[in-house]
C-alpha positions in Angstrom: 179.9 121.7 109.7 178.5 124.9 111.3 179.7 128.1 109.9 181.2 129.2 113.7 183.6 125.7 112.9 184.4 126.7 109.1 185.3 130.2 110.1 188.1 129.0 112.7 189.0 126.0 110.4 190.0 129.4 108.2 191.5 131.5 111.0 195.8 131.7 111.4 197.8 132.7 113.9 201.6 134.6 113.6 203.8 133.2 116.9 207.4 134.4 117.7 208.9 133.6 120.7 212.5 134.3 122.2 214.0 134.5 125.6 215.9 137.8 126.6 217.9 138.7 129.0 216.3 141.5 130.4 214.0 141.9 133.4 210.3 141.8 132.5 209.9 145.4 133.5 212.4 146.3 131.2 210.5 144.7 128.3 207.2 146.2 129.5 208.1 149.5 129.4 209.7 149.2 125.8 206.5 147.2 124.9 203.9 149.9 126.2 205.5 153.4 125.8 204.3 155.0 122.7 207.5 157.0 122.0 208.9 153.4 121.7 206.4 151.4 119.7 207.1 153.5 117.5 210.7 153.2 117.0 209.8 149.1 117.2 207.4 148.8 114.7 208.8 152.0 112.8 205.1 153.0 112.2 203.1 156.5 114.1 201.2 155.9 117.0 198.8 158.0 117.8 196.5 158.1 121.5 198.0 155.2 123.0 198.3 154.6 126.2 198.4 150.8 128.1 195.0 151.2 130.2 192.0 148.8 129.4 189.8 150.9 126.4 192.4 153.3 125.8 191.2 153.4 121.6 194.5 154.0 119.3 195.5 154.1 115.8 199.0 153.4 113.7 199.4 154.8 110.3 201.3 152.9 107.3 200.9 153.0 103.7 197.6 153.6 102.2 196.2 151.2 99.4 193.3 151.6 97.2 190.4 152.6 99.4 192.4 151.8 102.9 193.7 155.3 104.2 196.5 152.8 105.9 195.5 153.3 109.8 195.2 150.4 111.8 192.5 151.4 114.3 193.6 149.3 117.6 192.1 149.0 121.5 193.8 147.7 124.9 191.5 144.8 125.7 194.0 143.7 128.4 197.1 145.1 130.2 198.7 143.3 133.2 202.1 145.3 134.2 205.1 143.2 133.5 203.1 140.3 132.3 200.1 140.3 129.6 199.7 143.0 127.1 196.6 142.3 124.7 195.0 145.1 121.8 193.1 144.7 118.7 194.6 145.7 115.0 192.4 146.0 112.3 192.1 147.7 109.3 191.9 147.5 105.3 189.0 148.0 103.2 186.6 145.3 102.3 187.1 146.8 98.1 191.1 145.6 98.7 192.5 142.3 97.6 195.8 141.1 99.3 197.5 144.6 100.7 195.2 146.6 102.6 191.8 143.8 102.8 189.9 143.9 105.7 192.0 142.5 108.6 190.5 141.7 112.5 192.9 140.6 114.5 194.4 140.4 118.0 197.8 141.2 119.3 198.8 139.2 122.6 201.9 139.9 124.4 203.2 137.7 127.5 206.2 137.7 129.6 207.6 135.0 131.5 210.1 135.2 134.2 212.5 132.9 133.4 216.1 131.6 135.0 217.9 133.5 132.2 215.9 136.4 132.2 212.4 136.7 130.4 210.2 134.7 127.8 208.8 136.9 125.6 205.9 135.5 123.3 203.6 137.4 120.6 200.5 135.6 119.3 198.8 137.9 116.5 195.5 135.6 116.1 192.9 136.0 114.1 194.3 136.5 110.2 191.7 134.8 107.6 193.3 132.7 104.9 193.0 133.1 101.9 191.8 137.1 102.4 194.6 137.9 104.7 197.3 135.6 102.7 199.5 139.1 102.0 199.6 140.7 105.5 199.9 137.0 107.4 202.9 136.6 105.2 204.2 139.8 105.4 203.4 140.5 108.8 205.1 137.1 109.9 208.5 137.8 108.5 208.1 141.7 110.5 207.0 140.6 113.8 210.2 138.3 113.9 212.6 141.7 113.3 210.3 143.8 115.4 210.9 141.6 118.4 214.5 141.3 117.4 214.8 145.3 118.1 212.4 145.1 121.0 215.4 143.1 122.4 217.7 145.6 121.5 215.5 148.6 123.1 214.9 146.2 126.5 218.8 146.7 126.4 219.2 149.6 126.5 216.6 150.0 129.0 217.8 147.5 131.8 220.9 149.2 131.5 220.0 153.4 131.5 220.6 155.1 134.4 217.3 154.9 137.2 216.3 158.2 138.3 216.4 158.7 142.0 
């Protein structure tokens, strides 16, 4: 086996998927407005902003010699539909919390009859270095889309300014 076919033998990916009853644009704009990443994934953001390149950086807890920022990019953003950046981080001296991590975020909406499809696909974790953030992360991605329900809520129904 070549080692291009034993490295994605040893690649996982972290799905959650849910439909909403919200308007895609409603979802989008909780999904790519920094003031509200942050309150969904209840970590800093710092730079972002959903155009292609746009380089941008959350901060969590440190662990031995990871500072804890996740150093992330916009590789693709279609409005209303695909929202894709990278998330890595760790340090290659860290076993379990904070080892090196190199993974992609995907987020695509579906228009569907009872209102959207949201799906996240964070690809890319290596088992068994990434063993303690694939778990952990797993369990969080299913509460953060939980609240980014909650926040599309409250967004298809604010007032419009005119």
């Amino acid at each position: 086996m070549s080692n291009a076919a034993a490295r994605k033998l040893d690649n996982h990916d972290i799905v959650v998927e849910d439909v909403f009853p919200h308007p895609p644009q409603a979802i989008w704009k909780v999904l790519t407005t920094g003031a509200l990443i942050g309150r969904w994934l209840k970590m800093p953001i710092d730079g972002f902003s959903p155009v292609v390149g746009t380089r941008f950086t959350y901060k969590t807890t440190p662990a031995g010699g990871w500072d804890g920022t996740i150093h992330c990019e916009v590789l693709e953003a279609v409005e209303n539909r695909r929202f894709i950046h990278s998330w890595t981080g760790g340090h290659e001296s860290n076993v379990g919390y904070g080892a090196p991590l190199d993974t992609v975020v995907t987020w695509t909406l579906s228009p569907v009859e009872a209102g959207t499809r949201l799906r996240l696909v964070h690809s890319g974790f290596v088992l068994p270095r990434n063993e303690t953030a694939f778990t952990g992360m797993g369990k969080g991605w299913q509460q953060v889309v939980k609240t980014i329900d909650a926040l599309s809520a409250e967004e298809s129904t604010s007032p419009k300014p005119h």
